[in-house]
Each structure stands twice: as structure tokens, then as C-alpha cells.
One Martini backbone bead per residue (centre of mass of N, CA, C, O) as a GRO file, in nm:
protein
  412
    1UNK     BB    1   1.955   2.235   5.183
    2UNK     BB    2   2.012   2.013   5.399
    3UNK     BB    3   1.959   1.794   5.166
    4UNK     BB    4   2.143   1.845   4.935
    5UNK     BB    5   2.428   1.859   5.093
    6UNK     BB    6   2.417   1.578   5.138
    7UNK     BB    7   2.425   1.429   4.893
    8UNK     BB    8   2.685   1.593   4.772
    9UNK     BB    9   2.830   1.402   4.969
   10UNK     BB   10   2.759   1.129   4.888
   11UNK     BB   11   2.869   1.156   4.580
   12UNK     BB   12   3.171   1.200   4.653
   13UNK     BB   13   3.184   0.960   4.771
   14UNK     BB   14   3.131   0.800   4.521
   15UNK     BB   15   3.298   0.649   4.288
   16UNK     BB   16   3.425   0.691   3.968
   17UNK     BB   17   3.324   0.531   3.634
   18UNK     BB   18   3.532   0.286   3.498
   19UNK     BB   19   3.680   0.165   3.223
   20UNK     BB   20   3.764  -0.169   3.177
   21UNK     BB   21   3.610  -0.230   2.880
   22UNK     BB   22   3.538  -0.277   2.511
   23UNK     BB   23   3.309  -0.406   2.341
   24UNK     BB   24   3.272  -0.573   2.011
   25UNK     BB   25   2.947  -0.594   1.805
   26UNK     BB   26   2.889  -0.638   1.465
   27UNK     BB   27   3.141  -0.684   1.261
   28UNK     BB   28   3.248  -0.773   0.929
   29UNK     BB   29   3.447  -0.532   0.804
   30UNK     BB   30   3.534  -0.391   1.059
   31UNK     BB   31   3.726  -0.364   1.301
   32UNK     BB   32   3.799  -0.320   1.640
   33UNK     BB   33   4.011  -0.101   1.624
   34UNK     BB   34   3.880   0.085   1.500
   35UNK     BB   35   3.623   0.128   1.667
   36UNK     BB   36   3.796   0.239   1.884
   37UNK     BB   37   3.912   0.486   1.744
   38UNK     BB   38   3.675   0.608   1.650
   39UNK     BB   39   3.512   0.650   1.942
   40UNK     BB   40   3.747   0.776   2.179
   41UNK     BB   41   3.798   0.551   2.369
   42UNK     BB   42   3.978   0.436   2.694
   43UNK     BB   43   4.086   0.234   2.893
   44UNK     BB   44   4.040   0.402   3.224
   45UNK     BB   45   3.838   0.620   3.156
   46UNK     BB   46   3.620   0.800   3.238
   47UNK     BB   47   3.242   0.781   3.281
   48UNK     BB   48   3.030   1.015   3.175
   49UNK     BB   49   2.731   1.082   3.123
   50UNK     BB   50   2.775   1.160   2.797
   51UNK     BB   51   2.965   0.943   2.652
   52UNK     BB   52   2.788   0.727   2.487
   53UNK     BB   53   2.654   0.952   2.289
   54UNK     BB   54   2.926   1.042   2.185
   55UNK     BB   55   2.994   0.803   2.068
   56UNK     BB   56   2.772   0.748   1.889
   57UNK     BB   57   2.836   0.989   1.713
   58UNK     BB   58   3.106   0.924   1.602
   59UNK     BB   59   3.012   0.667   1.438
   60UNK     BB   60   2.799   0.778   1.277
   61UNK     BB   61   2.989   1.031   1.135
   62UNK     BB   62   3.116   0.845   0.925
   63UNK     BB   63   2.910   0.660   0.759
   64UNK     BB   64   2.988   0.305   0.783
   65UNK     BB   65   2.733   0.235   0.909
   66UNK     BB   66   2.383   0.173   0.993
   67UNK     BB   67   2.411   0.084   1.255
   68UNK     BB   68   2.433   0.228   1.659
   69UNK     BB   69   2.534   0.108   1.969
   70UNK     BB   70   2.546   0.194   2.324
   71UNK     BB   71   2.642   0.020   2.628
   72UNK     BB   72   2.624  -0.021   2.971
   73UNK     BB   73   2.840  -0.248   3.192
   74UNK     BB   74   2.900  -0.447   3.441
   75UNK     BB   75   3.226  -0.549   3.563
   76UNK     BB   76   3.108  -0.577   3.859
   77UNK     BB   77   2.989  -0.691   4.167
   78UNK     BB   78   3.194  -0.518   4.364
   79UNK     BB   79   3.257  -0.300   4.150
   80UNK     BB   80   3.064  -0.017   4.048
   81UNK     BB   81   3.308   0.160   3.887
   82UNK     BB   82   3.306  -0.102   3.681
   83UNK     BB   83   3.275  -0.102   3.325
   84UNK     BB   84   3.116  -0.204   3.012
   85UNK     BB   85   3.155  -0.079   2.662
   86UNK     BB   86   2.928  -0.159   2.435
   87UNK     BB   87   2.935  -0.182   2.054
   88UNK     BB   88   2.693  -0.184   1.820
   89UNK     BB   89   2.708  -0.273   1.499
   90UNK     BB   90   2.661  -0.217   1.146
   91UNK     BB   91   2.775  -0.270   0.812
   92UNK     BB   92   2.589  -0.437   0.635
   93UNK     BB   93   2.640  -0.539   0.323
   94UNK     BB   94   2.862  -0.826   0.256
   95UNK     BB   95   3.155  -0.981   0.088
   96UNK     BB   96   3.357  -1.233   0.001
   97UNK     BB   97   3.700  -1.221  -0.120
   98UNK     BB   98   3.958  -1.310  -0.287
   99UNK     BB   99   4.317  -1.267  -0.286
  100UNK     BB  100   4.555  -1.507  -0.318
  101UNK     BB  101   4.663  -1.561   0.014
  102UNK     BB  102   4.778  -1.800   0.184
  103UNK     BB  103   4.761  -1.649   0.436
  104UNK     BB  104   4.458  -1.479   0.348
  105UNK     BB  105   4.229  -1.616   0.122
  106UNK     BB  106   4.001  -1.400   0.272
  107UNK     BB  107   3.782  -1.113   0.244
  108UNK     BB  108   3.603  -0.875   0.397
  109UNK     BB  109   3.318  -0.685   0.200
  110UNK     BB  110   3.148  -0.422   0.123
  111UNK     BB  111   2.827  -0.372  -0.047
  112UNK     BB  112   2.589  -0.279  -0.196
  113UNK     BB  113   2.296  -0.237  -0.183
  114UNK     BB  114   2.009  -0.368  -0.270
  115UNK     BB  115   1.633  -0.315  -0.273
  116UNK     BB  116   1.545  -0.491  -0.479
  117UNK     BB  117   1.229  -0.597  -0.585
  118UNK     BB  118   1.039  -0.885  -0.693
  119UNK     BB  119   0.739  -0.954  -0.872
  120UNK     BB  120   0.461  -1.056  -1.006
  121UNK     BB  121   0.150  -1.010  -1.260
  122UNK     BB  122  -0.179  -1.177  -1.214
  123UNK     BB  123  -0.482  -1.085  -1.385
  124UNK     BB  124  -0.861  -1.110  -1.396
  125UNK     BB  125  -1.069  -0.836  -1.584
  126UNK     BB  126  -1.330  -0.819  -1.668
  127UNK     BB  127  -1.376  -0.734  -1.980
  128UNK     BB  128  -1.026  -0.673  -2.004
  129UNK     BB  129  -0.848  -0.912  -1.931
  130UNK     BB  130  -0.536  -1.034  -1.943
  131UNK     BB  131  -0.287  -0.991  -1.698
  132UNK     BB  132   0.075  -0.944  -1.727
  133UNK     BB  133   0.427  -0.908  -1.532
  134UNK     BB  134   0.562  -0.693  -1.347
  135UNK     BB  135   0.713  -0.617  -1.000
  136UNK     BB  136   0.895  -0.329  -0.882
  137UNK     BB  137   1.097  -0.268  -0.565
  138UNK     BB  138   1.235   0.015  -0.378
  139UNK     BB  139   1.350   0.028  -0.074
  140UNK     BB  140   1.440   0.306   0.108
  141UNK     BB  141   1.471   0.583  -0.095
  142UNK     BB  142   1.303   0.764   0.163
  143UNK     BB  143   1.378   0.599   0.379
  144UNK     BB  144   1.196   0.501   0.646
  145UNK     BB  145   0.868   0.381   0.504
  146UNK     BB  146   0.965   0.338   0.172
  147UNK     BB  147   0.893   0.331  -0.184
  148UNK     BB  148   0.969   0.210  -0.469
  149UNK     BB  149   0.707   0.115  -0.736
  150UNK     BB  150   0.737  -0.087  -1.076
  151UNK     BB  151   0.528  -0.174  -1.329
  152UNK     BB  152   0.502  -0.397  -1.573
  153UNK     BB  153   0.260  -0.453  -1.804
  154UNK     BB  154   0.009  -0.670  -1.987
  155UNK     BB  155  -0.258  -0.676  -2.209
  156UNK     BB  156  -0.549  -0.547  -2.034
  157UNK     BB  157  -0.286  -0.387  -1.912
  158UNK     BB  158  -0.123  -0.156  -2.004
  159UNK     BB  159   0.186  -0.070  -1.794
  160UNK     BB  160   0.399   0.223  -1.662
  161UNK     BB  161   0.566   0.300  -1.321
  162UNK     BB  162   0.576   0.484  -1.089
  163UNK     BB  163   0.591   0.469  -0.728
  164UNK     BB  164   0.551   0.670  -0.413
  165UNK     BB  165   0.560   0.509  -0.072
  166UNK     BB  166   0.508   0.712   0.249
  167UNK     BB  167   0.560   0.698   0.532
  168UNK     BB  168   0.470   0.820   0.876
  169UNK     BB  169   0.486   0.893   1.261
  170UNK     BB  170   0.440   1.219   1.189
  171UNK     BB  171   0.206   1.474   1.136
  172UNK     BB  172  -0.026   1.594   0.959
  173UNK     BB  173   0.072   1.293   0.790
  174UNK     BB  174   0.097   0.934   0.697
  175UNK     BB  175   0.104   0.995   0.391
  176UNK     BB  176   0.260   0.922   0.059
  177UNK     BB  177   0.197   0.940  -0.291
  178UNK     BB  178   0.372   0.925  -0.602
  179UNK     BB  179   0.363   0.940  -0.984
  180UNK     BB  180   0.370   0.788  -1.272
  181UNK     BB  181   0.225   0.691  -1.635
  182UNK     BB  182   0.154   0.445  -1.903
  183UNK     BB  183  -0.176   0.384  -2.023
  184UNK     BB  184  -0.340   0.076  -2.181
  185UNK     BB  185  -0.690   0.030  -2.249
  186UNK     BB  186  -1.002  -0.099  -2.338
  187UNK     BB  187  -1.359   0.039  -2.371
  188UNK     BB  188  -1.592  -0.175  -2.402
  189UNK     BB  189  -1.800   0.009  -2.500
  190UNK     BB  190  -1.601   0.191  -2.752
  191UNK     BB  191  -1.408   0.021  -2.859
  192UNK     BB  192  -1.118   0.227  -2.716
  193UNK     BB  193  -0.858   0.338  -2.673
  194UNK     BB  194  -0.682   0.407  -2.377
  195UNK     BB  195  -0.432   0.684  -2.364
  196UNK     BB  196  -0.232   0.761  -2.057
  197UNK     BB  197  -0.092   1.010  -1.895
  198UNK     BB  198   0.032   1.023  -1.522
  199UNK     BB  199   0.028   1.261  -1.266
  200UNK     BB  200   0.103   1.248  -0.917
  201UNK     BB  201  -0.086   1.310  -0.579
  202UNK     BB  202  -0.062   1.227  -0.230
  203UNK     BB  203  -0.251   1.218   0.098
  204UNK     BB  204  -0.274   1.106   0.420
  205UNK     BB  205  -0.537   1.063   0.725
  206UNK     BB  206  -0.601   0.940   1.037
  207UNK     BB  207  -0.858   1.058   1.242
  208UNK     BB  208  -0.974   0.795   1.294
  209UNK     BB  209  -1.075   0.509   1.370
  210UNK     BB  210  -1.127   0.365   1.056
  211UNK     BB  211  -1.070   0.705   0.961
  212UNK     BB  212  -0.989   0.828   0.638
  213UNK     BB  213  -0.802   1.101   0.502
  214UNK     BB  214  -0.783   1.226   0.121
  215UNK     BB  215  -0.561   1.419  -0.119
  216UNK     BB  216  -0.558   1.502  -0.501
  217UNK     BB  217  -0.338   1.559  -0.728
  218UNK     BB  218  -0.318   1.618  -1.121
  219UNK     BB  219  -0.215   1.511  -1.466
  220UNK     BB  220  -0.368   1.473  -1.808
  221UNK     BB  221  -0.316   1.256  -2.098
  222UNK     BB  222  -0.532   1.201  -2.367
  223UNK     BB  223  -0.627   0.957  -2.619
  224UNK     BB  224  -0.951   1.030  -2.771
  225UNK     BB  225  -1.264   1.036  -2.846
  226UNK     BB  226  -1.486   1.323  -2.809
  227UNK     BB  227  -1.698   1.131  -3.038
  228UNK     BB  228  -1.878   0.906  -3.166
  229UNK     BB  229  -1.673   0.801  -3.435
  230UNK     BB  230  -1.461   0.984  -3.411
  231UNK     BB  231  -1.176   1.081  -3.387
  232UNK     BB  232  -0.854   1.095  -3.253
  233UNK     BB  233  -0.763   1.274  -2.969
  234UNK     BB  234  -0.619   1.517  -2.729
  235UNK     BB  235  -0.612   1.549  -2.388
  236UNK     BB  236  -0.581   1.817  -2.135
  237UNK     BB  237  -0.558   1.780  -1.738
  238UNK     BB  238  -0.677   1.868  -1.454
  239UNK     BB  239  -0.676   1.714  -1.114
  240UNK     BB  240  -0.889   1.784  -0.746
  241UNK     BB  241  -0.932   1.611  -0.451
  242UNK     BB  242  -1.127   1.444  -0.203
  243UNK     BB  243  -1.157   1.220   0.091
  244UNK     BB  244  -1.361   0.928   0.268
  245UNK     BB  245  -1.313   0.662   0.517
  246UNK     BB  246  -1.520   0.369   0.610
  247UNK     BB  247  -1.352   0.117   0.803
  248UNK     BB  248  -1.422  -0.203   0.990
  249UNK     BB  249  -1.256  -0.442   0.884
  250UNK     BB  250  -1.050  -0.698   0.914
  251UNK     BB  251  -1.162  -0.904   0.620
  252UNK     BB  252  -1.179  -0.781   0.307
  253UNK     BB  253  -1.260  -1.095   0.197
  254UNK     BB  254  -1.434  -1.154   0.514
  255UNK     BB  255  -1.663  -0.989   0.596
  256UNK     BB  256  -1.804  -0.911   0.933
  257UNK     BB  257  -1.976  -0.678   1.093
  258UNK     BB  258  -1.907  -0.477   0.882
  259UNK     BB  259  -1.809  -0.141   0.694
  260UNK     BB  260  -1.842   0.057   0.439
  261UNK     BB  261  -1.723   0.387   0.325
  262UNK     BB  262  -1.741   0.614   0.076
  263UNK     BB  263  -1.627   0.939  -0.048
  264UNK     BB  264  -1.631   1.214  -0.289
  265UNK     BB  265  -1.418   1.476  -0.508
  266UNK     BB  266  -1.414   1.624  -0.792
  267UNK     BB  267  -1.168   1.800  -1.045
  268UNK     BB  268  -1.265   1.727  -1.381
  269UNK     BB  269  -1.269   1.848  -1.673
  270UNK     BB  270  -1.467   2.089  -1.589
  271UNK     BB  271  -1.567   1.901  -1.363
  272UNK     BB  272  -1.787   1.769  -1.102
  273UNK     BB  273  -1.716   1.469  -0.877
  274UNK     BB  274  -1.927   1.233  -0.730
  275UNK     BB  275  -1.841   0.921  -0.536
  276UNK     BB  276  -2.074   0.705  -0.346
  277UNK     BB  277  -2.020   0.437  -0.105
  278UNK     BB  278  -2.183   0.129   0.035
  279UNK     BB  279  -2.141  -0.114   0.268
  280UNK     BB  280  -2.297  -0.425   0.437
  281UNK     BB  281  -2.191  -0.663   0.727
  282UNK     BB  282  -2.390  -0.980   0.797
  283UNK     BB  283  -2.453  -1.196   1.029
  284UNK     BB  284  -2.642  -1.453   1.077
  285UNK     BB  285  -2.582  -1.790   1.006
  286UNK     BB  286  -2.286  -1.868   1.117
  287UNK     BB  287  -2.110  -1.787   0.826
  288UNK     BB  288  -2.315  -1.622   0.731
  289UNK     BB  289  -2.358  -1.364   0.472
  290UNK     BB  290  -2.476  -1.042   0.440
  291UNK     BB  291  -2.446  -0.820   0.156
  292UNK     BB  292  -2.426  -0.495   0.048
  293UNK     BB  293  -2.485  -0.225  -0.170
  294UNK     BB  294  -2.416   0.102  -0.257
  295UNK     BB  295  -2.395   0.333  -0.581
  296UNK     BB  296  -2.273   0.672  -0.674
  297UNK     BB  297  -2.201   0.867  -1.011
  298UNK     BB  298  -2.141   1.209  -1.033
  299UNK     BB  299  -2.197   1.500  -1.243
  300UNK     BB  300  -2.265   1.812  -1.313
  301UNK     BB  301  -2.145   1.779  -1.579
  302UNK     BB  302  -2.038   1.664  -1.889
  303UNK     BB  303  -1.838   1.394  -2.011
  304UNK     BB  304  -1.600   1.264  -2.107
  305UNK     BB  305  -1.587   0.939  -2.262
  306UNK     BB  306  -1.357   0.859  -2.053
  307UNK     BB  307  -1.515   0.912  -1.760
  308UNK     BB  308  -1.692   0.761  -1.777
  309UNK     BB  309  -1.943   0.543  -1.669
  310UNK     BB  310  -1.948   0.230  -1.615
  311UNK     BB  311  -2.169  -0.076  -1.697
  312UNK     BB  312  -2.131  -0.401  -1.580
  313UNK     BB  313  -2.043  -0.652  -1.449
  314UNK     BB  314  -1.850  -0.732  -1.196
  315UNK     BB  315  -1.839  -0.455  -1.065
  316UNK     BB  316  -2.207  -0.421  -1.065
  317UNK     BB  317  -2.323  -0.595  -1.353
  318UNK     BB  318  -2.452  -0.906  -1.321
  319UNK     BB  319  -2.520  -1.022  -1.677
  320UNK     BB  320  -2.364  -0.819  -1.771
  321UNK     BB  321  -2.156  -0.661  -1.945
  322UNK     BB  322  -1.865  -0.499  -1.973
  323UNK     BB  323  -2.008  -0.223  -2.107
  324UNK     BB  324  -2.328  -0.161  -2.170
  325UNK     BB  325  -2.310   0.147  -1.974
  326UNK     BB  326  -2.313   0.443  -2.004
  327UNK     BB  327  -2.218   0.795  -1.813
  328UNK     BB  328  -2.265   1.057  -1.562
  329UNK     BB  329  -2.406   0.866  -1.459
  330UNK     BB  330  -2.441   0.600  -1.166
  331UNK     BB  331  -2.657   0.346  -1.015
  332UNK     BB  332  -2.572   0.051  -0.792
  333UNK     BB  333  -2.692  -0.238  -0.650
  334UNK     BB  334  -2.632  -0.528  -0.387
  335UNK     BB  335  -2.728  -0.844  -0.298
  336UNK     BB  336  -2.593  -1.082  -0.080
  337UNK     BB  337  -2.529  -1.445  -0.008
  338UNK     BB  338  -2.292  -1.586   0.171
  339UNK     BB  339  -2.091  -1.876   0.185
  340UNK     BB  340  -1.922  -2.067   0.367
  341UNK     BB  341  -1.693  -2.418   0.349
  342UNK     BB  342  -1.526  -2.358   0.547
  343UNK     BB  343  -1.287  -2.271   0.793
  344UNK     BB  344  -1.147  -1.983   0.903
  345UNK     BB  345  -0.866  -2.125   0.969
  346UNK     BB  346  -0.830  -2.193   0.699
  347UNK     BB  347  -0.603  -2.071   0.423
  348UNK     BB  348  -0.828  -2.204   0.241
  349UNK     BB  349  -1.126  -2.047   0.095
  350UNK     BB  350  -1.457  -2.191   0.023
  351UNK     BB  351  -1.755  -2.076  -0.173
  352UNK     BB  352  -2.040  -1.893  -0.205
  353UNK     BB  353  -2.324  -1.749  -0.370
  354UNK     BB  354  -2.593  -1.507  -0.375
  355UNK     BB  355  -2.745  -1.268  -0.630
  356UNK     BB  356  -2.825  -0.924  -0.667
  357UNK     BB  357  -2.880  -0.677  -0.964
  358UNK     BB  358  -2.881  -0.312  -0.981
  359UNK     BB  359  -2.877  -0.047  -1.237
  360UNK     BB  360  -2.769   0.275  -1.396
  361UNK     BB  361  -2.689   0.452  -1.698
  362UNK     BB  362  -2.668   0.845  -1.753
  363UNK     BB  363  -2.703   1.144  -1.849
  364UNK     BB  364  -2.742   1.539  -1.825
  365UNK     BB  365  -3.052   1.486  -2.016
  366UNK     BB  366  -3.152   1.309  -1.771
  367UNK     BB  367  -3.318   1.087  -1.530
  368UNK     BB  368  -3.380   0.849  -1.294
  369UNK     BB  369  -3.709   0.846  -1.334
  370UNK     BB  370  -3.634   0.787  -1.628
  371UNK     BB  371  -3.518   0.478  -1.566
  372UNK     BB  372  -3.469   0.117  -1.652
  373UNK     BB  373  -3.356  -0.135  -1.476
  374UNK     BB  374  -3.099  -0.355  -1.426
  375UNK     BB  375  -3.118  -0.705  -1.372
  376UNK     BB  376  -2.929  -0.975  -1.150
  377UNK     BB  377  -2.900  -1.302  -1.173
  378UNK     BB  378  -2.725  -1.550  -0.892
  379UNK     BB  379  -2.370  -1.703  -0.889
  380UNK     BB  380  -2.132  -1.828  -0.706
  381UNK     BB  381  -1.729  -1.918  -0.685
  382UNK     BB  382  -1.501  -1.878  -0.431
  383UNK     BB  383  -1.166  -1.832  -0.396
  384UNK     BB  384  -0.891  -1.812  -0.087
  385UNK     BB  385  -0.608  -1.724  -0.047
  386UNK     BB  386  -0.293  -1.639   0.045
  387UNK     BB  387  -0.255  -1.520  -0.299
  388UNK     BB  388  -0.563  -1.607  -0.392
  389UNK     BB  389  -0.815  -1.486  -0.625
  390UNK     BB  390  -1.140  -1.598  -0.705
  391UNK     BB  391  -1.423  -1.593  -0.936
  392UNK     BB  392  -1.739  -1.762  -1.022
  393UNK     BB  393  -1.995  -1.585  -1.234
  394UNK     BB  394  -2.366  -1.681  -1.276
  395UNK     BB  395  -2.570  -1.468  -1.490
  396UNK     BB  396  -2.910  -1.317  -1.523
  397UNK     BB  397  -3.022  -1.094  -1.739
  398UNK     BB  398  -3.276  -0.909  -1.758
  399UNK     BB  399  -3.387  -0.946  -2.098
  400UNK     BB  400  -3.107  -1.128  -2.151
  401UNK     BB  401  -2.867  -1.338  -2.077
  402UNK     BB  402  -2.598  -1.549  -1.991
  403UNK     BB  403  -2.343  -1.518  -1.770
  404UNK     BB  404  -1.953  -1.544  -1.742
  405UNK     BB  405  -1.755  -1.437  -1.471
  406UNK     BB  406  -1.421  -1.316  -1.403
  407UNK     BB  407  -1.198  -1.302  -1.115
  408UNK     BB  408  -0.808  -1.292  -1.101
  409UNK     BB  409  -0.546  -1.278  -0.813
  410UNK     BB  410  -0.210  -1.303  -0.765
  411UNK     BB  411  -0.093  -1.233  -0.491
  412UNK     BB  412   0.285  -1.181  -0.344
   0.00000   0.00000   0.00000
């Protein structure tokens, strides 16, 4: 008790702080007589604990600002009871425009935002040939760390979508996904047009480094042949499942000793449909990576001819076409040995690779041991860039022909 008395004496001794004067910085729109008017503090009067806090609430609460910042400085280092209150305000995005009044010929006018953004659309995909579009983007429309984009392509991939992409910074969830989607591309085995209308919904979860859990709910509308042959139908079905992934990757285009695994399940078309791949990258010697690669995509019962997973082509069964073998079933291994011919430091990195694959793909009225496996052997030269992703790829498929594989990204 007479610790705190001493204090509250000590206290009272010492003069309180007042304004001495008023800085803002940061408006090039609003007047500082305004944002101080607006503020409701005047020179001269005391500067109370919350007064701070005060005067920045009642800046936001205008709602004519982007960002308001409020920080107290002393005006005086002999006498610490006058203090400089500055003022930080972002008037957001403005422009100049003319009078016509020769004594003040321009004057700076707040614009509206506009945080579209524009990006071009360019890659080939095996099988399905060359895509090109624009991909459109508005930043920060459900607030920070949000964005809809909207890609529109042509070509092997006719699509219109829009997206939505919130990150979180706390909560149940670190992400949330939605979109709407209009797309038709040709399914290279039954070589018929696959038309879809989807509506989506997905959120993820950080659970541990590298390990990242998500689950998926939507709903489409497919117009495609129901069998071989037969007429297009048009069929609608919902569908929802969850997944995890295990990704310890530092650089997805070029990793090394490290592993990626991805599990997932789902409820489509009703059918139970399970997903698992592994991958595992280590270094031998130099530069050298061994990657590996094992999938298998399996449903419980028979799948609509649109869900059938493919074999063939780059993406699992190099040395045959995209679209050799459908099924319900797809099980497909991958060795390769990577070489890079660059320094790791270089923007841009050239290497070569050789490889051996074996897949086979089955419905759910046969079995994996009664199953044939085909198998491609060969090599490839791959470049990556900046923003530049190639790859051409010679295998031989056994008892098949020679195939040249390409698949090309621009990503900007």
C-alpha cells in the first residue's frame, strides 16, 4: 500500500501531455484541414491514454480513407509533456484532372479501384492439344488475401469459370474455395466431346508442416454417351469427399530428396471412388535425381464412361497415346533418372531425363492379376524457366510404336 501511495504521489507530479502540434502525411486528396477537423483533436489540448485509438476510429469510421494510422512523437526532448500527434492516412488509388481555372489549372480526385487484372493463357496438354485464353483476376473482393479469377480459353480446352480463392489467418480453416465453370474438351479415347457445367465448394486445413487436409462438395451436369456408341445423354449427379496431402517439395519443378503422397475418397455419380499416389525424389550424385511414382485411381462399382480414368500418354503411360485404355480401375508405376545440364543457380534450367513406365487400366469385371501391363521406355529434354515450363518426351511403347509426347506451360 504505500508502494502504490508513493507512486500515485509520483505520479501526479509529473505534467501532463499535451499537443503541441498536429502532423498528416499520406492524403493527396483530402485537405489537411479536413482530416484534421475530421480527427476532433486541437493543439493545445491534453493527450489522454486513449486518445490515439480515438481519434484513428473516428478516420475509419468516415470510411474515406484505405488505411489510418495515429502514432504519438515528442516535440521537445527537454520537456517530454509536448508531444507531436502525426496522422498517416492512404487516401487509396486518385487522379488529376484539369479545371480550366488558370490560377489552380488541376486538382487531385479520389478514383474508384479497380483491381482487375489481366494475364494471357497458353499450354499443351498430350492428348488434348493446344489451349489458349486470357485468365482475368479481381484482387481483395471478399477483403485481404481474396481474389475471383475468371479464366476464358479456347482450343483443347474450351472453358469459362469464375473462382473464388479466400485465404484465412486464423479459424477452423487457412482456406476456402468456390467457382461456377462451363467446359468441354474431347476424351481422347471415346473421342466424344465431354460437356460440363460445375459448381464447386472446397476448404483446406494446414494440419502439420508439409501436411495439408481438404474436403470438396459440387454438383455437375454432364452431356456425354451413357454407352459406347450410343447417343449423347445429358446426366447430373452431386458429389463430395475429402483428401490429404504430403508434400515436403521445396521446388515442385525440381525437387530433391523429398516425397510427395496424396490420398483422397470420394462420393461421385453414386460410386465410392479412392485416389492414391506416391512419389519419392532422391539424389544420387551431382545433380542427379532417381524420381519414382506409383497411382492407382479404383471405384467400387462401375463409373459413368466420362469418369473413367485414362492411361496412356504423358501423364502416366509414356510410349502410348492419351486415351489407349479406360477403366474403372488405372494402376500406373514411373522410374526415372533426372539430370540437370545447368547450375541450380541459373533463372533457367535445362536438363534431360530417361524413364521407364508401366500402367494398365480395367473395369470392375476383371481383376489386376489377370491384367497385361504395358510398358514405355525412353527420354526426354525438359526446360523450365522463369515462367516457362517444356518438356519433349521420345518413348517406345512395348509391342507399340514410337511416340513424341509434348506438354507445355506458359504460367506469367
Amino acid at each position: 500500500m504505500l508502494a502504490a501511495l508513493l507512486l500515485a504521489i509520483a505520479l501526479q507530479g509529473q505534467p501532463r501531455e499535451t499537443i503541441a502540434a498536429i502532423q498528416v502525411h499520406g492524403n493527396t486528396a483530402t485537405p489537411d484541414a479536413d482530416i484534421r477537423r475530421l480527427a476532433g483533436i486541437d493543439v493545445g489540448s491534453v493527450l489522454e491514454a486513449g486518445t490515439l485509438n480515438e481519434v484513428a476510429e473516428r478516420l475509419r469510421a468516415t470510411r474515406r480513407f484505405e488505411r489510418v494510422q495515429v502514432l504519438k512523437r515528442f516535440a521537445s526532448i527537454s520537456d517530454l509533456s509536448q508531444v507531436l500527434v502525426v496522422i498517416l492516412v492512404d487516401d487509396g488509388p486518385v487522379r488529376i484532372e484539369r479545371t480550366g481555372d488558370p490560377d489552380q489549372p488541376t486538382r487531385v480526385v479520389r478514383s474508384k479501384r479497380v483491381n482487375l487484372l489481366f494475364l494471357p493463357v497458353l499450354n499443351a496438354e498430350d492428348g488434348y492439344g493446344l489451349t489458349y485464353g486470357a485468365r482475368f483476376a479481381w484482387a481483395e473482393p471478399a477483403g485481404k488475401q481474396s481474389r475471383i479469377a475468371m479464366p476464358v480459353t479456347w482450343g483443347g480446352d474450351k472453358r469459362a469459370a469464375a473462382e473464388l480463392d479466400k485465404t484465412f489467418a486464423g479459424g477452423p480453416i487457412d482456406r476456402a474455395l468456390a467457382g461456377v465453370a462451363v467446359s468441354r474438351r474431347t476424351n481422347p479415347y471415346y473421342d466424344e466431346d465431354d460437356d460440363r457445367v460445375r459448381v464447386w465448394l472446397r476448404a483446406e486445413r494446414v494440419i502439420a508442416p508439409h501436411l495439408r487436409a481438404g474436403t470438396t462438395v459440387g454438383w455437375q451436369r454432364v452431356t456425354f454417351p451413357h454407352v459406347v456408341g450410343g447417343p449423347r445423354e445429358t446426366g447430373r449427379f452431386g458429389h463430395g469427399g475429402v483428401d490429404v496431402v504430403l508434400d515436403t517439395r521445396v521446388d515442385p519443378t525440381l525437387p530433391r530428396n523429398a516425397v510427395y503422397a496424396r490420398a483422397a475418397w470420394e462420393r461421385i455419380a453414386g460410386a465410392g471412388r479412392t485416389d492414391l499416389e506416391a512419389r519419392g525424389y532422391v539424389g544420387v550424385y551431382g545433380q542427379t535425381i532417381l524420381a519414382v511414382r506409383a497411382i492407382r485411381s479404383d471405384a467400387d462399382r462401375s463409373l459413368p464412361l466420362y469418369l473413367k480414368p485414362l492411361l496412356g500418354g504423358m501423364a502416366n503411360l509414356r510410349g502410348f497415346k492419351a486415351g489407349t485404355a479406360a477403366g474403372d480401375t488405372l494402376v500406373a508405376t514411373s522410374a526415372e533418372v533426372i539430370v540437370p545440364l545447368t547450375s541450380p543457380l541459373n533463372i533457367g534450367r535445362l536438363g534431360v531425363s530417361g524413364f521407364i513406365d508401366a500402367g494398365t487400366a480395367y473395369d470392375k469385371s476383371s481383376r489386376l492379376a489377370d491384367q497385361t501391363w504395358k510398358q514405355g521406355i525412353g527420354g526426354s529434354v525438359w526446360l523450365s524457366a522463369a515462367f516457362v515450363r517444356f518438356n519433349l518426351a521420345v518413348a517406345r511403347g512395348r509391342g507399340s510404336s514410337t511416340r513424341v509426347h509434348v506438354g507445355a506451360n506458359v504460367a506469367f
